[in-house]
N, C-alpha and C positions, 0 to 999 in steps of 0.2 A: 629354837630352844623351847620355847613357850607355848609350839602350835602354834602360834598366828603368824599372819603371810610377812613374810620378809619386808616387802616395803612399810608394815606398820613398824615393826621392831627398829628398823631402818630412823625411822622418826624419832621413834623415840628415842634412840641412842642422840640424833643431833641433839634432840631437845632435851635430854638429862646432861648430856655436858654442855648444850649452853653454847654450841657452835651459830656463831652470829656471821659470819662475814658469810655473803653469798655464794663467792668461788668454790668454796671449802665446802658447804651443805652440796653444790653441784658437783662437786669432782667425786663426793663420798657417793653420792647418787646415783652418777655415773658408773661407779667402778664396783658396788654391790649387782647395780643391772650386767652389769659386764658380765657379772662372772654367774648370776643367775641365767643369761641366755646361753653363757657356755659351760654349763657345771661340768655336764658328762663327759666333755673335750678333756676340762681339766683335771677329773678324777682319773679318769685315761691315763692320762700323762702322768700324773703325777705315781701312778701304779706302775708305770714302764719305768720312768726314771728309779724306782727305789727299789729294782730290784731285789727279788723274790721276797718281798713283803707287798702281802694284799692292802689296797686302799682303807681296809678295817680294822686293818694291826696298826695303823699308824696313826696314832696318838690325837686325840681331837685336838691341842695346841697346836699342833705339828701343818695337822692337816688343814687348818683352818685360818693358818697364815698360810702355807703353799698354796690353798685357794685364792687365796684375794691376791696374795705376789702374785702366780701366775697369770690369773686375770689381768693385772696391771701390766706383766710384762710384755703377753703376749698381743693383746689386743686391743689395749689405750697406746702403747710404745709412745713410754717417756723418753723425755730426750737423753736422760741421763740411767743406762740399765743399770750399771753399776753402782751407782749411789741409793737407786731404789733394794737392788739385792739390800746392802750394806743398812740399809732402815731396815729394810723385815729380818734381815738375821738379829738386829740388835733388837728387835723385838720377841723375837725368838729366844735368846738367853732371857732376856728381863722375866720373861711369862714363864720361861719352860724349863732354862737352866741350857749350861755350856753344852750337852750334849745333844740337846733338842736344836740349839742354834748353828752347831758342826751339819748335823740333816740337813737342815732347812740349806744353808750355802752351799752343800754337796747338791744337791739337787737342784738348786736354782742355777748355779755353776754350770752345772750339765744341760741342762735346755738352754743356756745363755748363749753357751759354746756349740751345742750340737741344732739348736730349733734358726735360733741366731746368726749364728756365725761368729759372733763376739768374741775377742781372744781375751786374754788378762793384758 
């Protein structure tokens, strides 16, 4: 956002909210490098999954929680995929409103089912 390299912004974000407990500074750590060593996998996808709309037409809210879900879903694989969907969509209405948060499940839905195998 800023020009500077992601693991500083990274920082700062722990350290403007004040995240103390160690787990939490490492999982956030984790899962920003996740998705930095797989962006272009998950821009990919997230282009395939939304069909005929380009990775540029889709919304920077939109797009920038489908990044980091995907990251998380694909390749940390929480225990729980369903409950992770079910946080990033409800971050998706909070940030973007009901119809940015309908995307974001439609899409996370279809790699869940199709990438997964995960049924409802």
């Amino acid at each position: 956002m800023k020009g500077e390299p992601v693991e500083s912004l990274m920082e700062d974000y722990i350290s403007a909210n004040r995240i103390s407990s160690q787990d939490q500074r490492r999982y956030i750590r984790k899962l920003i490098r996740t998705f930095t060593a797989h962006s272009t996998d998950i821009d990919k996808l997230i282009a395939e999954f939304s069909e005929k709309w380009d990775i540029d037409r889709v919304g920077y809210i939109e797009r920038n929680i489908l990044r980091v879900a995907l990251a998380e879903i694909l390749f940390i694989l929480p225990k729980n995929t369903k409950l992770i969907v079910y946080d990033y969509v409800q971050i998706a209405q909070k940030f973007a409103g009901k119809n940015c948060a309908k995307f974001v499940n439609g899409i996370l839905g279809r790699v869940v089912r199709d990438r997964l195998g995960i049924k409802d």
